[in-house]
C-alpha positions as CSV (number, residue, x, y, z in Angstrom):
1,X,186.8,-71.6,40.3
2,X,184.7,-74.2,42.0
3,X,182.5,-76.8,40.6
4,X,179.4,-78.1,41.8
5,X,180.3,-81.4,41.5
6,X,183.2,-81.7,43.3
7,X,184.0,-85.2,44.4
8,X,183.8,-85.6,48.1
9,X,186.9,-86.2,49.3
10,X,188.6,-83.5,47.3
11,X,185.7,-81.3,48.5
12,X,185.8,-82.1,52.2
13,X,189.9,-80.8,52.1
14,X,188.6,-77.5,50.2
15,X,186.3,-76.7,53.1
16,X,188.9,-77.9,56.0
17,X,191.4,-75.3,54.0
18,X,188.6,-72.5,53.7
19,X,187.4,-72.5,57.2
20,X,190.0,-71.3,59.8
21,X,187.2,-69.6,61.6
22,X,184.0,-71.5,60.7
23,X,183.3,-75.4,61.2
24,X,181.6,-77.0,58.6
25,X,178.6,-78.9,59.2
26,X,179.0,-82.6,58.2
27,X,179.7,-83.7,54.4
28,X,176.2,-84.7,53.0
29,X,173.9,-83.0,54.8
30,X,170.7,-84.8,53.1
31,X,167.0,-82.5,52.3
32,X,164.1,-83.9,51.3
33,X,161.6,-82.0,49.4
34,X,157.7,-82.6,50.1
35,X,156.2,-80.3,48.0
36,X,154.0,-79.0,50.7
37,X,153.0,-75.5,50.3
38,X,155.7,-73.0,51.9
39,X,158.4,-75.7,52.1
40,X,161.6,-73.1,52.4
41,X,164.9,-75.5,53.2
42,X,166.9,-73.2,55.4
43,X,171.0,-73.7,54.1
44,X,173.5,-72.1,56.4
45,X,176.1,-70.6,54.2
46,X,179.5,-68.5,55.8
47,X,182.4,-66.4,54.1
48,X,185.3,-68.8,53.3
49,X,183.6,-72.1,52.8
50,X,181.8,-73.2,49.7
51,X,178.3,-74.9,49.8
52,X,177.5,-76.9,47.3
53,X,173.7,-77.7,47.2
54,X,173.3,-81.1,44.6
55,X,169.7,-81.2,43.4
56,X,169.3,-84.5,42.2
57,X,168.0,-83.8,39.1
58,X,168.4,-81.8,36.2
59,X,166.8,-78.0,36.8
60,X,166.7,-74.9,34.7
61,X,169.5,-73.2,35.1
62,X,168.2,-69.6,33.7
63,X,165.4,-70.1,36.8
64,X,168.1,-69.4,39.5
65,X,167.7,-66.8,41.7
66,X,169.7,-65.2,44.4
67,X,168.6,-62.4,46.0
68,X,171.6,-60.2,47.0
69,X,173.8,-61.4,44.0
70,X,176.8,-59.1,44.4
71,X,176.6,-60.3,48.1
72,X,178.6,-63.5,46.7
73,X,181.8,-64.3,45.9
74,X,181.1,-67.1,44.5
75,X,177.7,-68.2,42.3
76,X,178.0,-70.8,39.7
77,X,174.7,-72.8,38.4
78,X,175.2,-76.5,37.0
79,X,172.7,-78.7,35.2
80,X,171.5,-80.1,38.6
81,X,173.2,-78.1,41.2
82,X,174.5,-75.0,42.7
83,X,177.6,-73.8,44.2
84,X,177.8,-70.5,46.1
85,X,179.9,-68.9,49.4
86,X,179.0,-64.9,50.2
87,X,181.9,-62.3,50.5
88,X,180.7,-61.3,54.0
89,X,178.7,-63.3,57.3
90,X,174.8,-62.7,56.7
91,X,173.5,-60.6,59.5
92,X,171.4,-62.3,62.8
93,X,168.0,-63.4,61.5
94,X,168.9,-62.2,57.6
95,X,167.6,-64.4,55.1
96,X,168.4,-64.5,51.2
97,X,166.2,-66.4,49.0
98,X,167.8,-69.0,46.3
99,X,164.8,-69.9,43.4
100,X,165.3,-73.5,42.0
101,X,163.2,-74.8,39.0
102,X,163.3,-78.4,38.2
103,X,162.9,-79.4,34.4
104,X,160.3,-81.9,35.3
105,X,158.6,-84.2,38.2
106,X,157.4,-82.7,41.2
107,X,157.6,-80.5,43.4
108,X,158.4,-78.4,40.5
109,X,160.1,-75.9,42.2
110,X,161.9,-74.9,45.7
111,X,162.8,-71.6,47.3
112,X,165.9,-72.2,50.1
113,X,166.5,-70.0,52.7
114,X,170.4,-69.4,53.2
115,X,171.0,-67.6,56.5
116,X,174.2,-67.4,58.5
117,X,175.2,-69.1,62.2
118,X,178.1,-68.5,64.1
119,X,180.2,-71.2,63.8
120,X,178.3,-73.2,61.3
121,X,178.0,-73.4,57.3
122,X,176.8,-76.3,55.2
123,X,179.1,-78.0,53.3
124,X,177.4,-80.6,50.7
125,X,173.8,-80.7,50.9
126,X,172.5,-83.6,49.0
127,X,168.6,-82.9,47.9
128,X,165.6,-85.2,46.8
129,X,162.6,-85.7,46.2
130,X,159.9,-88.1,47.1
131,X,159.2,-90.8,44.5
132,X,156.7,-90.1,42.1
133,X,153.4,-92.2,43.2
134,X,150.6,-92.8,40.7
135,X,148.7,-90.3,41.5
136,X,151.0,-87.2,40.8
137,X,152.3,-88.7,38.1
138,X,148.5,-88.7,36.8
139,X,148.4,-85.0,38.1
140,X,151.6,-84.0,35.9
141,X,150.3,-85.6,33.0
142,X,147.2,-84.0,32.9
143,X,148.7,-80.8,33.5
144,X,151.1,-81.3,30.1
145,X,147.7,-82.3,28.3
146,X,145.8,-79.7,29.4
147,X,149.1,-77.4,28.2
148,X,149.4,-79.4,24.9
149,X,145.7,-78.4,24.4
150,X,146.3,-75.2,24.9
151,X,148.8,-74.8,22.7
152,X,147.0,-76.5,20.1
153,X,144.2,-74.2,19.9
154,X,146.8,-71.5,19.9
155,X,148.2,-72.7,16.6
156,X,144.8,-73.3,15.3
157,X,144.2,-69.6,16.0
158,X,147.2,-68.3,14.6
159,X,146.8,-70.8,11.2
160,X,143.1,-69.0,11.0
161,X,144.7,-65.7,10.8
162,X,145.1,-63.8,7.6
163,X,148.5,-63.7,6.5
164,X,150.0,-60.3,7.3
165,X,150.3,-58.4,3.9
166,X,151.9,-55.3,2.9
167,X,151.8,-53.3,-0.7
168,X,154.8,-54.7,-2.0
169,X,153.6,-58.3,-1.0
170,X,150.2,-57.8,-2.9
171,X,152.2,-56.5,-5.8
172,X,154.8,-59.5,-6.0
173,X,151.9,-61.8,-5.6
174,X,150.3,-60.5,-8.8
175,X,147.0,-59.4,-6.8
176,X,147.4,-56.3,-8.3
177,X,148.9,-55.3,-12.1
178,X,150.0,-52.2,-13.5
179,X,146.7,-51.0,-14.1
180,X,145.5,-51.2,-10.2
181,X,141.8,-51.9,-8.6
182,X,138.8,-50.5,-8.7
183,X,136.9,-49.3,-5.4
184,X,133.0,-49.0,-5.5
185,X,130.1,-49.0,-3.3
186,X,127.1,-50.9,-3.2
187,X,124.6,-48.6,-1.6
188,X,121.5,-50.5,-3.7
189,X,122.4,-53.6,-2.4
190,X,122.2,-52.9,0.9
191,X,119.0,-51.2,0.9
192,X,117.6,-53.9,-0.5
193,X,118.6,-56.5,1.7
194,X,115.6,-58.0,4.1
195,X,116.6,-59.9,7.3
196,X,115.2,-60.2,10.7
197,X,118.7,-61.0,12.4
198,X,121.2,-60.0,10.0
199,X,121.3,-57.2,8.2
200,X,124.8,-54.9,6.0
201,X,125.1,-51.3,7.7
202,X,127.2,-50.8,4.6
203,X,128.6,-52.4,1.4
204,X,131.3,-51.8,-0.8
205,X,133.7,-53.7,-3.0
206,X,137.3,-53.7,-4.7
207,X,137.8,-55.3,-8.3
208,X,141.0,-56.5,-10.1
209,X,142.1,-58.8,-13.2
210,X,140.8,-62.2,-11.5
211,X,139.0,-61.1,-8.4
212,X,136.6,-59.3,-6.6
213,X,136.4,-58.3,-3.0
214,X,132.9,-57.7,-1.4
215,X,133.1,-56.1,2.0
216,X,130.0,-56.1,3.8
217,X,129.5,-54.3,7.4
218,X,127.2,-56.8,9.1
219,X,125.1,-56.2,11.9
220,X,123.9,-59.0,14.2
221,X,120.8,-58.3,15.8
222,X,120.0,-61.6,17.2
223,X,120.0,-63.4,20.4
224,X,122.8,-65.6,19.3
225,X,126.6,-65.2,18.3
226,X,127.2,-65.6,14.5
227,X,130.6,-67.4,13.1
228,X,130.4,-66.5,9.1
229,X,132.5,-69.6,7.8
230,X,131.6,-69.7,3.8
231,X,129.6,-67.7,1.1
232,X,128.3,-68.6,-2.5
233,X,127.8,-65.6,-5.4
234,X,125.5,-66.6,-8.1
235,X,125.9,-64.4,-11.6
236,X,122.9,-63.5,-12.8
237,X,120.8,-66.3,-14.8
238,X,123.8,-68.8,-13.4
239,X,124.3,-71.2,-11.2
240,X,126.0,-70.3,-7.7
241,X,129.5,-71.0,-6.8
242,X,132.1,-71.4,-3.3
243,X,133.8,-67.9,-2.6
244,X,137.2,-68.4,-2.6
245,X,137.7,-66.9,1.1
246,X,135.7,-65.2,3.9
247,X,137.3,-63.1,6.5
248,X,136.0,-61.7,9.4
249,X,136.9,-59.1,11.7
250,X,135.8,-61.2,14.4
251,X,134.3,-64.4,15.1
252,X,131.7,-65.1,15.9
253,X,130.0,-61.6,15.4
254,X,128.6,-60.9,18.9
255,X,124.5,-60.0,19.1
256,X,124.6,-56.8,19.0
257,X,128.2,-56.5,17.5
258,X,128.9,-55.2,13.8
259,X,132.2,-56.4,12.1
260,X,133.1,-56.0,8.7
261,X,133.1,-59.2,6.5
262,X,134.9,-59.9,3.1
263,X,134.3,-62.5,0.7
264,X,136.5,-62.9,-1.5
265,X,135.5,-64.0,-5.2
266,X,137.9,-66.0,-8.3
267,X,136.4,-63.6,-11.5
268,X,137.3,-64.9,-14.7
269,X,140.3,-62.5,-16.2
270,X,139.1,-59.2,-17.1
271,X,142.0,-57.0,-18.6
272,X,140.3,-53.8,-18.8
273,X,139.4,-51.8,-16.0
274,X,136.1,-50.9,-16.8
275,X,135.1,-54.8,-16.7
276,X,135.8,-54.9,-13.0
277,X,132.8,-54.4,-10.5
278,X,130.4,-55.0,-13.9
279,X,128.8,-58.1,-13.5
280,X,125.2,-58.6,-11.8
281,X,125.3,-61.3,-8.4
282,X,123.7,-62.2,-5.5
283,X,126.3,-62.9,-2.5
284,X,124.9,-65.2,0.3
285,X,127.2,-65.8,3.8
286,X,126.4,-68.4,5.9
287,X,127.7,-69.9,9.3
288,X,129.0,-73.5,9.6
289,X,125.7,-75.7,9.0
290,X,123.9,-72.7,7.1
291,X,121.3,-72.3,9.2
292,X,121.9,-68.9,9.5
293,X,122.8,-66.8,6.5
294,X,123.0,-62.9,4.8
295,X,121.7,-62.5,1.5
296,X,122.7,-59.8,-0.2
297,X,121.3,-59.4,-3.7
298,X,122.6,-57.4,-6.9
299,X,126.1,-56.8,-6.2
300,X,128.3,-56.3,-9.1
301,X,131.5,-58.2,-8.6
């Protein structure tokens, strides 16, 4: 099995042994890389000798690509080069593509061209790349920022989901007892509800031992997205307090978009059943700076 980094002397005897028909093209054939757009090296490459491309840096070795794999009796992918010979000559004009990614610097990538020649075959083939000037090194590090970014908002986006849940999760984490919840709806409470861009299509609610649930189907009919972000309840004759969560179904709640909304209330602990959904408040949820809120008055939570 042959190795791609085959010092040269013992290599240059391999190929002398290998080619009885074919003459090898001169140890250390050199390739620069430019990076232009539709660079494509052509390698010559011949039954019976090996060609051992050397990359000069460290590439990805799950990126390689050969097209016409089973064409090859030998394939082998290092951490910065390739060795390959095919079983058969490659026909007048035929061209098999060989897909290189580098782990870094630029160009990032390079597509060869190996072809066949009568008589010819690369041996070594020693590849570079232009030194890095200031200015693609600026490039390159503002494409990894822009990446990093990226992937920063991703994770922001994912830590802003709701954690999947499922029955027997709700159960272990003691959001529901033995004794259930209780479902209602708040039909009243929505009827009663005034507001010249926001306005609950529906309301309903769940109830357990130490919290209350109030969904609310909300229906932005202004000219401007809205982002719910928090939401106070106020008991009745109290003073008003921070929900303990608000979901949404989306945000921001397009203009003319209805999405469902939960706030999510910390009750004090109720044992019986009959104590859930009981208890007289207002709900108001607001965006960010609270310039923009729904009021929703007697809901029983």
């Amino acid at each position: 099995m042959f190795r791609p980094f085959t010092p040269s002397f013992a290599l240059a005897s391999l190929l002398v042994g290998l080619t009885a028909t074919v003459q090898a093209a001169p140890i250390g054939r050199s390739v620069v890389l430019t990076g232009k757009s539709g660079e494509s090296p052509v390698l010559y490459v011949a039954p019976g000798t090996v060609t051992v491309i050397l990359l000069g840096a460290q590439i990805v070795r799950e990126s390689v690509q050969v097209e016409g794999r089973a064409r090859f009796a030998v394939f082998e992918v290092g951490d910065a080069g390739v060795t390959l010979s095919p079983t058969v000559a490659l026909g007048t004009g035929e061209q098999l593509a060989l897909r290189v990614t580098y782990r870094e610097g630029s160009p990032a990538s390079v597509v060869f061209l190996l072809t066949g020649q009568p008589g010819t075959a690369d041996g070594l083939v020693n590849v570079s790349r232009p030194p890095q000037t200031v200015e693609a090194c600026r490039v390159e590090l503002s494409a990894t920022r822009e990446r990093c970014e990226a992937q920063a908002k991703e994770l922001v986006a994912l830590k802003a989901r709701p954690a999947a849940l499922s029955p027997a999760a709700v159960a272990l984490a003691g959001f529901v007892t033995e004794k259930g919840i209780r479902g209602a709806k708040f039909e009243k409470a929505c009827l009663e509800t005034r507001g010249e861009e926001l306005r609950p299509a529906r309301c309903w609610g769940l109830g357990g031992t130490t919290w209350s649930v109030v969904v609310l189907e909300v229906s932005n009919t202004g000219g401007e997205p809205w982002a719910p972000e928090w939401a106070e309840v106020t008991p009745a004759g109290g003073e008003p307090r921070r929900a303990r969560a608000v979901l949404s179904g989306q945000a921001p709640i397009p203009p003319g978009g209805v999405v469902s909304v939960a706030v999510e209330v910390e009750m004090p602990a109720r044992e019986e059943p009959n104590e859930w959904l009981g208890a007289l408040h207002a709900v108001r949820v607001c965006n960010g700076d609270g310039s923009r809120c729904l009021s929703v008055p007697q809901v029983t939570l």
